[in-house]
N, C-alpha and C positions, 0 to 999 in steps of 0.2 A: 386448538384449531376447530374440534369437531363444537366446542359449546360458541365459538363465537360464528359456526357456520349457522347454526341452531339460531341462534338471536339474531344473524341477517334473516334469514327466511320470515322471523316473526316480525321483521319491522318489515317487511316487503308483502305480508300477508297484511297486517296494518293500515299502511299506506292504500291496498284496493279496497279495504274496507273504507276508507276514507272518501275516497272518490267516485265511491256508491249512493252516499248521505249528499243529500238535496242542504238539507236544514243544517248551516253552520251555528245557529244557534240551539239546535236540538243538546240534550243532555248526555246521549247515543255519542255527538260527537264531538262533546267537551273530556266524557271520557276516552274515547281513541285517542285523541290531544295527547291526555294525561300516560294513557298507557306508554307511546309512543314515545313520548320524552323520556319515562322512567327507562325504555329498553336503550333508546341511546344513552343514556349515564351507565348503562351495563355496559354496551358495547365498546364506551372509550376504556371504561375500565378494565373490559377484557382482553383489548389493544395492550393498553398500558402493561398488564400483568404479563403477558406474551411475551414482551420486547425484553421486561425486565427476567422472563425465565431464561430466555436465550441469551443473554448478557451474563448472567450468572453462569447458565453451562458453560459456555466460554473461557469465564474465568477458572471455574472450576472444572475442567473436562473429565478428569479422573472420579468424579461426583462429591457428595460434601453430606456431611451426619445433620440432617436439621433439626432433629429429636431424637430422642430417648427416654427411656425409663427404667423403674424399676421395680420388680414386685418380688413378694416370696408365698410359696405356698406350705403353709400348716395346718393339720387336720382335715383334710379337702375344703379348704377354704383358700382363697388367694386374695392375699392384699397388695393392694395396688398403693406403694410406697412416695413413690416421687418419680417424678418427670420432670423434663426440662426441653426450651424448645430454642434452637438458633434464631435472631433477629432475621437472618435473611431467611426467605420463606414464611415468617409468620405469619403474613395472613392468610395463606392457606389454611393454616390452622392443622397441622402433624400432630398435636395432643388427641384430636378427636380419633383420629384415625389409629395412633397407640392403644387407646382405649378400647375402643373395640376390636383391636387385633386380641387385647389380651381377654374380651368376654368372649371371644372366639374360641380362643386355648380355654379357657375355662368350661366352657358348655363343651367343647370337643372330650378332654380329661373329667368331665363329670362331676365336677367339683360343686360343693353345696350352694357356697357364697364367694359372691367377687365383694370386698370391702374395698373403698377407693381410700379408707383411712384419714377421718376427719376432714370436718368445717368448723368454722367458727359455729357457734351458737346464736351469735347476732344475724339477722336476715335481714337487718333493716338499710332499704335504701342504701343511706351515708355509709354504712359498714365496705369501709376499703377490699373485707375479702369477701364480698357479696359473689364478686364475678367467678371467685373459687367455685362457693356452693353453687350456681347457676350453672356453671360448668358441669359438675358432678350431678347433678339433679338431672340435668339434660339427658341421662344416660337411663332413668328411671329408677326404680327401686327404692326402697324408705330411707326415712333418715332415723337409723339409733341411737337413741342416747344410753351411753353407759355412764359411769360413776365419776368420770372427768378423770383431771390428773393434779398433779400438786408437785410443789419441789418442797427437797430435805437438802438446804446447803449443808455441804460440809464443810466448804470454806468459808466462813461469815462474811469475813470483808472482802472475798473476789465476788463474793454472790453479791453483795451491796453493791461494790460498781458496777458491776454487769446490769443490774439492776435497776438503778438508781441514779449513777451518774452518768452510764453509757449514752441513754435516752436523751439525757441536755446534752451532750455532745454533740449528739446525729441530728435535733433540732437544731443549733447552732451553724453546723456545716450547711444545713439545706439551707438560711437564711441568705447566705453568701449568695 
């Protein structure tokens, strides 16, 4: 309520600016145009988001887990292992808000390092877990590379299909 009372005020602060400018063809007031429209795409969307929080409480009144995580701390250091977030609510986005709950607990506890526990090593574009690292970067801090990892199967042929033949399966199924 209070951010969509915030964004009427600024399309009403707007709108007087508009009706101050003489010149509809001036650049002053192509962009109040511009701003203007961008705030009502906020506003419907902050309508929208409202209606659908209230609709959720509803269903759920007792409240509902939208996230979690999970970390452990060894040597004053805390790694930040996995998280996971409910579809309802995501776009608020409760990852970000874990995350600094636990650089919170860390800087509070004194701890050396918060490690978020790998990215891929690809940052390119096309790289599907780009949004991973972009996530975790967001946060600040370097990226270290250690010595990577490797597998020692010890089963040969469960590691083969797991491997090898699981992959053309899961291509298969998505084709469907």
């Amino acid at each position: 309520k209070d951010e969509y009372k915030k964004l009427v005020d600024e399309q009403v602060k707007l709108k007087d600016k508009l009706t101050c400018i003489n010149d509809v063809s001036s650049k002053k007031y192509r962009k109040l145009i511009n701003k203007l429209d961008e705030l009502e795409v906020r506003i419907v969307k902050n309508r929208k988001l409202y209606k659908e929080i209230i609709s959720n409480m509803q269903l759920y009144p007792d409240g509902i887990k939208i996230a979690g995580s999970f970390y452990v701390v060894h040597n004053n250091k805390m790694h930040y292992l996995y998280a996971g977030t409910s579809n309802i609510f995501r776009e608020y986005m409760p990852s970000y808000f874990l995350v600094n709950h636990m650089l919170e607990i860390a800087v509070n506890k004194g701890y050396d390092y918060f490690d978020t526990f790998g990215i891929s090593g690809d940052i390119s574009p096309d790289n599907p877990d780009l949004g991973l690292y972009t996530f975790k970067k967001g946060f600040g801090g370097d990226v270290i590379e250690y010595i990577g990892e490797f597998d020692l199967p010890i089963k040969k042929g469960q590691y083969f299909i797991f491997t090898k033949v699981y992959p053309i399966i899961k291509k298969l199924r998505k084709r469907r």
